[in-house]
N, C-alpha and C positions, 0 to 999 in steps of 0.2 A: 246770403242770409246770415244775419252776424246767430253766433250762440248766446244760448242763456246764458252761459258764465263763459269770463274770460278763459279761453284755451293756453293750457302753461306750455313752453316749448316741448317740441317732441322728443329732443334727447333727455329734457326732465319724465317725462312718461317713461322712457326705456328707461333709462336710470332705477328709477323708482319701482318698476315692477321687474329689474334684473333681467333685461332681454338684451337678446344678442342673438347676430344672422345666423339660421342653421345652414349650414351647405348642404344637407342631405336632404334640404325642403326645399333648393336652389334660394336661398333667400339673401336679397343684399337691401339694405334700408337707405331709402331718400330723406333726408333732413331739413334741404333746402325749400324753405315753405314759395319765394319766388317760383321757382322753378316748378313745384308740383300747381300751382298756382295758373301757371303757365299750361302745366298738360291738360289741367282741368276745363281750360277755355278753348284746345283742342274741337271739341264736339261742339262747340257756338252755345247758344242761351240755353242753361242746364235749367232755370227757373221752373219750379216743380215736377221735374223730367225725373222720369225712372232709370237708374244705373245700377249696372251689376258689375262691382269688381270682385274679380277672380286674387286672393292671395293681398289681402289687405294687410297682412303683419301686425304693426301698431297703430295704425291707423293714418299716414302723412297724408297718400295721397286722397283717403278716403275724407279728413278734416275737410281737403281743397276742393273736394266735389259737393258735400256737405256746406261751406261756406260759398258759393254758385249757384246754390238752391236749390239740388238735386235731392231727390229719392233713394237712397244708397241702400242696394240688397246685395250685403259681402259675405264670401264665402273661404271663409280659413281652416286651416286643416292644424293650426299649429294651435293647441289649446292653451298655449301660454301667452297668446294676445287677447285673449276673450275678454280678461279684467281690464286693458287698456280699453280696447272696442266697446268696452259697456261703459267707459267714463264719457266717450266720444258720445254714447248713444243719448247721455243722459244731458248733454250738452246743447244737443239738437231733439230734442223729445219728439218721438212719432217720424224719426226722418232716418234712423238708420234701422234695416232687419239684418242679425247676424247669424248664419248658419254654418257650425263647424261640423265640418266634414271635407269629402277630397273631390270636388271640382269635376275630377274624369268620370266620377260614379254617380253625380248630381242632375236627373233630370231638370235642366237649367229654365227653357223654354215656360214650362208649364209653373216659374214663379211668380210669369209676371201674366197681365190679362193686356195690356198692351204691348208697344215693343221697344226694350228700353235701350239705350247708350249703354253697349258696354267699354268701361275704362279701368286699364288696370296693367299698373307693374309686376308685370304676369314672372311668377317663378320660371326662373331658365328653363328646369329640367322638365316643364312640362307645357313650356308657351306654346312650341310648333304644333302640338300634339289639340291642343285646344284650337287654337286658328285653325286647324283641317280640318278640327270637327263643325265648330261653327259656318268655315265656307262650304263644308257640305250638306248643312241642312238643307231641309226643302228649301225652294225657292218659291215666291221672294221669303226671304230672308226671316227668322223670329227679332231679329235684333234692327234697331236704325243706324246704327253704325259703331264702328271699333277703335278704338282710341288704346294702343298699347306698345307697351316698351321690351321690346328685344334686342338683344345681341347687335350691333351694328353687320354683321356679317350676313345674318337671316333678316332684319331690313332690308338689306340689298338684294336679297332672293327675292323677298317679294313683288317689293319693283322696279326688276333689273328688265330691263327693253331684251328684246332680239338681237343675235348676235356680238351679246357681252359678255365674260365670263362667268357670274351669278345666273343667268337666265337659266330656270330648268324647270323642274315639274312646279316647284312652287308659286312661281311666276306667273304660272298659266293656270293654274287650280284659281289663283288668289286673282287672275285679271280678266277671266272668260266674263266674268260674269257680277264686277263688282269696280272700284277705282280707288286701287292703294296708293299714298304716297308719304313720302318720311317730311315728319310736319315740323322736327329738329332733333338734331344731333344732342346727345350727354355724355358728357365727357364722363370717364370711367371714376375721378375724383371725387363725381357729386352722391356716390354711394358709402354705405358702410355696412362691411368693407369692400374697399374697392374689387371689382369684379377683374381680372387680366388682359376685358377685352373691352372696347367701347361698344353705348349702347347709341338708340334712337327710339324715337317714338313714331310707331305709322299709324295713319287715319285713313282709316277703309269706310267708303261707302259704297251701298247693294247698288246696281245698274242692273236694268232688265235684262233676263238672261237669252240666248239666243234661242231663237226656238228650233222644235225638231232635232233640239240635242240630248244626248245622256250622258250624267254624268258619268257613270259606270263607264261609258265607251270611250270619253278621253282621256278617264285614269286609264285604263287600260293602253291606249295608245301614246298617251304621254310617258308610261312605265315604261315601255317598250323601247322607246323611242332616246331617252334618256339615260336607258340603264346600261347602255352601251353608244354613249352620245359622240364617241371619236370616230363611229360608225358610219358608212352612210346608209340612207336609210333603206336602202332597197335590202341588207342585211339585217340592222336591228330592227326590223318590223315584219321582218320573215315569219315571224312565227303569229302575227293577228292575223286571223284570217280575212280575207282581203283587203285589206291594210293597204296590197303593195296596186292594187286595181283602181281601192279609192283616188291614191296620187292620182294616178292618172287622169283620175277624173277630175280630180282640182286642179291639176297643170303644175303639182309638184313635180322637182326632177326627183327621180329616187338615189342618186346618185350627191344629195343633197344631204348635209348633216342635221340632228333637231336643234343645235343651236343657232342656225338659220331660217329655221320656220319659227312665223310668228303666232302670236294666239290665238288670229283671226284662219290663219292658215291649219293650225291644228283641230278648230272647231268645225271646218270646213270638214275636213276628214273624218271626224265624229258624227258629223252631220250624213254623210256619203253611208257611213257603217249601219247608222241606225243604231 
């Protein structure tokens, strides 16, 4: 959906209202309007679709969700983007809601009355912290699906398979009950300023979760199990109470490390503990 007026480039917006990445907001800006262009088509036909990006800045990738036909309700904590986001708003009338504040402390859920695409070049220092909260909400899910950009390093945790070096708690929190995968790589260049590590964008959609499971009981066994993962597990699971009885009951050897049990095999044991 084009804007009422023509959009001036996004380094003229920074420019013009003197902004610049904070590191202590984890913030690195995207330029390349292809490329967000790109993330925005991520999530398939945004055409009057409701999206919440988490950490919008000056608005790049919010323009490219905005020009897709999306419903954009962004939430920035840095009050020096608000005069950019309010030129944005005024560009697409009735299509962007802005609320500044901090994301971690934002009953997010109860903004929207359906359930919207979240997308968003989520700040470093609080993306993992955000994604655990969202795959821990009830189930199914408040959101249809996650379109966001992390670390290349924490992409790979989330969908690193069994017996890889990435696979760990995150893997199995983020695939019990949902279907991550890295939907492209970003080179560290297409930022400003460049971040020291590369990035990717993953696209998570909800899958029915298993049933007769808690989640409580696989964080717990997945902690266990991982927080001493060179272990094997008839050790580091010593201490769940009957943890080491369940194996048996699934036909794990205990003798077995957790980066050779797989998701389906942890949820098994979650399911045994009740």
């Amino acid at each position: 959906m084009n804007p009422v007026t023509p959009l001036p480039p996004l380094r003229e917006v920074i420019a013009r209202h003197g902004l610049s990445a904070s590191k202590a907001l984890g913030q690195n800006f995207l330029f390349d309007g292809q490329l967000l262009d790109r993330i925005a088509a991520v999530p398939g036909d945004l055409t009057d679709a409701e999206v919440l990006e988490v950490g919008p800045g000056p608005g790049g990738l919010t323009r490219a969700l905005l020009k897709a036909g999306a419903r954009v309700t962004a939430i920035e904590r840095d009050a020096r983007c608000m005069p950019a986001l309010a030129e944005l708003g005024e560009a697409f009338p009735g299509r962007l809601r802005v609320i500044e504040g901090d994301a971690l402390a934002i009953d997010m859920p109860s903004l929207f009355e359906g359930k919207p695409h979240i997308a968003s070049n989520l700040p470093y220092n609080v993306g993992t912290a955000l994604l655990i909260g969202w795959l821990s909400a009830e189930w199914q899910p408040w959101w249809r699906s996650c379109t966001l950009m992390f670390q290349k390093e924490v992409a790979d945790r989330i969908v690193a398979g069994v017996d890889s070096p990435a696979y760990g708690r995150l893997a199995v929190l983020a695939q019990w009950r949902s279907v991550p995968r890295i939907a492209m790589p970003v080179h560290r260049s297409a930022f400003t300023p460049p971040p020291k590590v590369m990035s990717a964008v993953v696209h998570i959609v909800p899958s029915e979760p298993p049933a007769g499971v808690r989640l409580a009981t696989l964080e717990r066994v997945t902690a266990a199990a991982f927080g001493q993962r060179r272990k094997m597990l008839r050790q580091s699971l010593k201490g769940v109470p009957g943890a080491l009885d369940a194996l048996e009951t699934v036909g794990i050897e205990a003798t077995r490390r957790a980066e050779t049990v797989s998701v389906a095999e942890f949820v098994e044991v979650a399911r045994v503990l009740g």
